[in-house]
C-alpha positions in Angstrom: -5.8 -8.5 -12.2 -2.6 -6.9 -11.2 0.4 -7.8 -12.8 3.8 -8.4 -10.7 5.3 -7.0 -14.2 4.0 -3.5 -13.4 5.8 -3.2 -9.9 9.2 -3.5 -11.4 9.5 0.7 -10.9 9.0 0.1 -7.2 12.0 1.8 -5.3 13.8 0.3 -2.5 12.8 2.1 0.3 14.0 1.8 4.4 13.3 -1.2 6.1 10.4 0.2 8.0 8.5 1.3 4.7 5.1 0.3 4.5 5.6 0.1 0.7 3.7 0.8 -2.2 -0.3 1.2 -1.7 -2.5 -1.6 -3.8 -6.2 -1.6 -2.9 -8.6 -0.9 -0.7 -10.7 -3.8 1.1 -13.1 -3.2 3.5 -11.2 -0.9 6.3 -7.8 -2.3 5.5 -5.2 -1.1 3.2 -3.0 -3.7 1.2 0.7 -2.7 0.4 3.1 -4.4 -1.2 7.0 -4.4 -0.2 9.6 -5.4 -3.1 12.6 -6.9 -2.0 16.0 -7.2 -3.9 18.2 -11.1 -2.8 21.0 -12.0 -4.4 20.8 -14.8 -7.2 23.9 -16.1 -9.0 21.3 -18.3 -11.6 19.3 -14.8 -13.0 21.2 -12.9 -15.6 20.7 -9.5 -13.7 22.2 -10.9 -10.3 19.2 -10.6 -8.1 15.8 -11.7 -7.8 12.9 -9.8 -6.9 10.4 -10.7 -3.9 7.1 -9.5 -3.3 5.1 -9.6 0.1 1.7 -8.4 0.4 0.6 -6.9 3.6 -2.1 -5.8 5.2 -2.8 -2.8 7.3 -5.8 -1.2 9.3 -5.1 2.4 10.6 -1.4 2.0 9.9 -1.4 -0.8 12.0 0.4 -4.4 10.4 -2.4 -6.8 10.7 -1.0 -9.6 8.3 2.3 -9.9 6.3 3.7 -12.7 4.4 1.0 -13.3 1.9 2.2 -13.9 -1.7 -0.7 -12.6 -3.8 -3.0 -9.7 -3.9 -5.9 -11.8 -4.4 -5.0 -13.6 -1.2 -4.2 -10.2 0.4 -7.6 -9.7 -0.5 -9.4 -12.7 0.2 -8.2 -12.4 3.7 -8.7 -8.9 4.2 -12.4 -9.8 3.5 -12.5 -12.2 6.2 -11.0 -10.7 8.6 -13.7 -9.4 11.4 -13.1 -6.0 12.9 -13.0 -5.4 16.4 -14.1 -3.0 18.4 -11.9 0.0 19.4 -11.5 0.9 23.1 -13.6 4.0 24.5 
């Protein structure tokens, strides 16, 4: 299992940032963006967010997904279509 622990390193990058590669399911790529929000209750001032997303051929397919066994889960079930000629 991957721990949330070991993506305290992550860098904020720019808002259109994938950011930081996970796994590899099927013909999708999961990626995971950290975000910083402000929180007055945490000792350090801020909280830490993280949103899995899912992306075929650099292309967003899903975002919003809390977990990367969800990311997963649903990267499994997706059905892939068929390019254009």
């Amino acid at each position: 299992m991957y721990h949330i622990n070991n993506l305290k390193h992550l860098k904020m990058g720019k808002a259109s940032s994938k950011g930081k590669y996970v796994v590899k399911a099927n013909l999708h790529d999961i990626y995971v963006l950290a975000t910083k929000k402000p929180d007055t209750t945490k000792k350090h001032g801020y909280s830490m967010t993280f949103d899995y997303r899912i992306y075929k051929n650099g292309k967003l397919i899903e975002k919003g997904l809390k977990s990367k066994d969800a990311a997963v889960a649903k990267a499994l079930t997706l059905v892939p279509t068929k390019q254009k000629a």
